[in-house]
C-alpha positions in Angstrom: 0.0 0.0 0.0 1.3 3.4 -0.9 1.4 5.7 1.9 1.5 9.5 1.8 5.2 9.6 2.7 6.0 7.8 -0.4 4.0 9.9 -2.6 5.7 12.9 -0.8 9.7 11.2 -1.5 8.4 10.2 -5.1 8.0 13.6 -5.8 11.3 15.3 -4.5 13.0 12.5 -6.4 11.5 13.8 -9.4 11.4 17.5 -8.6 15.6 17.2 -8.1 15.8 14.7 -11.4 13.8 17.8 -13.1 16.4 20.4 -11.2 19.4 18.1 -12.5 18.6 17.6 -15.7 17.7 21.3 -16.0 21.4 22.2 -14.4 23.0 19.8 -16.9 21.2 21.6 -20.3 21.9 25.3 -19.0 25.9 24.0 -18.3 26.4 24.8 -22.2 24.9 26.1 -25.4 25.8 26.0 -29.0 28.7 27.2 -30.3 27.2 27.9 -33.6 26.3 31.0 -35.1 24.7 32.7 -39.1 25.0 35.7 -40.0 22.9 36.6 -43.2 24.8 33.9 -45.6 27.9 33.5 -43.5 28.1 30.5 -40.4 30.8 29.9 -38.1 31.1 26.9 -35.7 33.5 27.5 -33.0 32.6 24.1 -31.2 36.1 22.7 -31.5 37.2 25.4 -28.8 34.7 23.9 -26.3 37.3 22.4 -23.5 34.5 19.2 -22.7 34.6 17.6 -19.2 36.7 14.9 -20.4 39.3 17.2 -21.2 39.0 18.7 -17.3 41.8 21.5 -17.8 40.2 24.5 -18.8 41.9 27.5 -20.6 44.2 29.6 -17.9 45.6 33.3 -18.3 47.4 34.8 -15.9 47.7 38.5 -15.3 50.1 39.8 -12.9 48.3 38.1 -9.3 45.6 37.5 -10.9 44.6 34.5 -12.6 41.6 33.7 -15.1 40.0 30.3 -15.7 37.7 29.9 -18.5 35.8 27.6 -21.1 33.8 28.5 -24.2 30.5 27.9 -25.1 30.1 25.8 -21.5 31.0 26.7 -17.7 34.2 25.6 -17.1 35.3 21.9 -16.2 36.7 22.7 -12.8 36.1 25.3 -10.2 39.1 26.8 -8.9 39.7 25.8 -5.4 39.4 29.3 -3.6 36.2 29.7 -5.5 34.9 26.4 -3.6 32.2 27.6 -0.8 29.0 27.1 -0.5 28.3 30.0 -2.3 30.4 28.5 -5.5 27.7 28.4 -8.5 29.3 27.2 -11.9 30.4 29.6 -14.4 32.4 30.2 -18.0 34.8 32.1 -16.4 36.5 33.0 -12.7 38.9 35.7 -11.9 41.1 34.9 -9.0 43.6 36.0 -6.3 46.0 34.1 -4.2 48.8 35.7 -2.8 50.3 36.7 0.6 47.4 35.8 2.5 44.9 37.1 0.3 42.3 35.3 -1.9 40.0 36.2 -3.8 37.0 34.4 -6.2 34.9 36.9 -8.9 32.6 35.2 -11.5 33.0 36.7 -14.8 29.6 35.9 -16.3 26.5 33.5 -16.7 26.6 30.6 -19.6 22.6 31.6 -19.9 23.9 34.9 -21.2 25.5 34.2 -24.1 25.2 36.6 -26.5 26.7 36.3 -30.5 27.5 39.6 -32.6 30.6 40.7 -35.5 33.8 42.2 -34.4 32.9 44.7 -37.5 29.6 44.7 -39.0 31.2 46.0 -42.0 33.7 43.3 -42.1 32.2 40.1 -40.8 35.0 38.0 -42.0 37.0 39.4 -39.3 35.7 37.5 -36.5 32.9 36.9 -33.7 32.3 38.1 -30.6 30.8 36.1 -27.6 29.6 38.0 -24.3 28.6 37.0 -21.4 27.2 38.8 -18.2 25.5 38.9 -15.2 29.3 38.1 -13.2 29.6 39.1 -9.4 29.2 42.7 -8.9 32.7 45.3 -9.6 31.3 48.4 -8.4 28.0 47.4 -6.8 25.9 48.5 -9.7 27.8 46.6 -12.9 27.9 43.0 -12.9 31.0 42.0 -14.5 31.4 40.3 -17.8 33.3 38.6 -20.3 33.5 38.9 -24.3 35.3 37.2 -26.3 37.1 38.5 -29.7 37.4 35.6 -31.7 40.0 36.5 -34.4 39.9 35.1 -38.3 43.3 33.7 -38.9 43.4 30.7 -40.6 47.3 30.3 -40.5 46.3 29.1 -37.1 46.7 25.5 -36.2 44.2 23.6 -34.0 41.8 25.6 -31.9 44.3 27.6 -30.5 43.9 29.7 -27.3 43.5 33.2 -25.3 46.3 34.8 -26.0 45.4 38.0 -23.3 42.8 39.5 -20.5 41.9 43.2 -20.8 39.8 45.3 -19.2 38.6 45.3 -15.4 34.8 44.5 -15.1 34.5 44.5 -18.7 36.9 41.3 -19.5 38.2 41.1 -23.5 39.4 37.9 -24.2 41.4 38.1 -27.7 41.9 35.1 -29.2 43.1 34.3 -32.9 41.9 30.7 -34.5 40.9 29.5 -37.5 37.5 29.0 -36.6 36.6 32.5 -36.4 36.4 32.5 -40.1 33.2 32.3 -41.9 32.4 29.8 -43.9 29.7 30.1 -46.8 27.3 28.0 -48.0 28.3 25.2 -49.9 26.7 24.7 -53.2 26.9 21.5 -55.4 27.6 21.7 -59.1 26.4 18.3 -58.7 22.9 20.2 -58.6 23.8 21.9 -61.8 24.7 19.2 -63.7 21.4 17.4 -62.5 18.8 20.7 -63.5 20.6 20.7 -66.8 20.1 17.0 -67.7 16.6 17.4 -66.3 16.2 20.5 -68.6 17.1 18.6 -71.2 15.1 15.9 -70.8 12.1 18.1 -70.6 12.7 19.7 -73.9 13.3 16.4 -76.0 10.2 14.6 -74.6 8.2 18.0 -75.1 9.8 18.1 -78.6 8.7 14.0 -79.5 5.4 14.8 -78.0 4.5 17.6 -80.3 5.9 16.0 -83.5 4.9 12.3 -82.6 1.5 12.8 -80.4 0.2 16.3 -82.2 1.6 16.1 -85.6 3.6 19.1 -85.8 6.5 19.6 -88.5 9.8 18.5 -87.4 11.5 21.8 -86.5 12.6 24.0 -84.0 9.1 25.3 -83.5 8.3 21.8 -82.1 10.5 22.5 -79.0 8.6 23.5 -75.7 8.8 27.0 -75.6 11.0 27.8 -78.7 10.1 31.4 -78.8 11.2 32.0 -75.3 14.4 30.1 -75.9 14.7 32.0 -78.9 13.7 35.1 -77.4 16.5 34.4 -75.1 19.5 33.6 -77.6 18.7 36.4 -79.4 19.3 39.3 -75.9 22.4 37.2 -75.2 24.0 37.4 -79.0 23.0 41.2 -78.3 24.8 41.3 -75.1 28.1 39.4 -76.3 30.4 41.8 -78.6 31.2 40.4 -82.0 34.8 40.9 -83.2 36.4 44.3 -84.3 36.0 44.5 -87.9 35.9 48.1 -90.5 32.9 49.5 -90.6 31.0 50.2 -94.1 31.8 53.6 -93.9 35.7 53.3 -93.0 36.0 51.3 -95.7 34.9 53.9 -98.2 37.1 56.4 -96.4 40.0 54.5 -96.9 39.1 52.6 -100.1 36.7 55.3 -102.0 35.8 52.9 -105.3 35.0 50.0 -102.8 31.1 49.0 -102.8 28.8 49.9 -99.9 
């Protein structure tokens, strides 16, 4: 017999399966971005958890832990407390007694845009926000400069941390160039055989099935295709020759 207290433990086992699974989606998001017709997939930068290290850049005492698209693998030990919340980036400070633990933004946050809306094949930004507080009004935050440079090998890696609450993370890799949509000439070849198809059975049909004369006037929609042939002649030059009346400048007996 099922008693109240079961139907009470049944149900926070499912509310914390809901919380966990709910944790686990909102730990990282998709390192995929479009812009009009160009796409960029930065996902080989994402440090997964079997990888545990996470990026590391170091700036004077300080010392910033970070992962891409995801919260980071690890949380730095002074950051452990049971205040600690997961997070894409820390900043931290351990030296001569003092320590310190600042989050530099939400994963929830994420937020895509150009490095130059007039030159989008220059890179990608990523920010995030909603860090601890720097000043008690501004949270701080973190954006990423993702750099175009395809002489890059691998993923590469932050390269440098500026900026106070405001964190820049520059960062040159290959995969901050866009790429563009691919298009087959498979497909090309295909709509011309099918093109061609369509005019020789229209053409067999007319002659065979409604009697017409053998000639280019059998052809599905000859005077369209014709129509056609003729603009393009007129848009093609035709070779330099002498004009009629050149030649009876130069040659004044000659016939026009």
């Amino acid at each position: 017999m099922v008693t109240l207290v079961d139907v009470m433990r049944l149900r926070r086992l499912a509310l914390s399966l809901i919380m966990a699974i709910g944790t686990a989606s909102a730990s990282q998001h998709s390192c995929k971005w479009s812009y009009k017709s160009l796409h960029w997939d930065l996902s080989p930068l994402i440090h997964q958890p079997s990888a545990i290290q996470d990026y590391q850049i170091s700036r004077g005492a300080w010392m910033f832990d970070m992962n891409v698209c995801a919260n980071t693998n690890t949380i730095p030990a002074v950051c452990q407390g049971p205040d600690r919340r997961p997070a894409p980036g820390y900043q931290t400070l351990v030296k001569d007694g003092e320590r310190a633990c600042y989050v530099m933004g939400n994963v929830n946050t994420g937020v895509w845009s150009l490095l130059d809306e007039n030159k989008p094949e220059d890179g990608v930004k990523l920010t995030y926000s909603a860090g601890t507080k720097c000043d008690g009004r501004t949270g701080r935050s973190m954006e990423y400069h993702f750099i175009c440079d395809p002489q890059v090998d691998g993923p590469g890696e932050p390269v440098t941390v500026a900026g106070e609450c405001r964190f820049m993370i520059i960062w040159q890799t290959k995969f901050a160039c866009p790429t563009y949509p691919a298009y087959s000439p498979l497909l090309a070849v295909w709509g011309l055989v099918l093109l061609g198809v369509y005019l020789v059975g229209g053409f067999v049909y007319n002659v065979c099935g409604r009697g017409e004369p053998i000639s280019i006037g059998a052809v599905p929609h000859s005077e369209a295709i014709m129509a056609l042939f003729l603009l393009c002649r007129e848009c093609v030059p035709g070779p330099k020759g002498t004009s009629a009346q050149e030649t009876t400048r130069l040659n004044p007996t000659a016939d026009v």
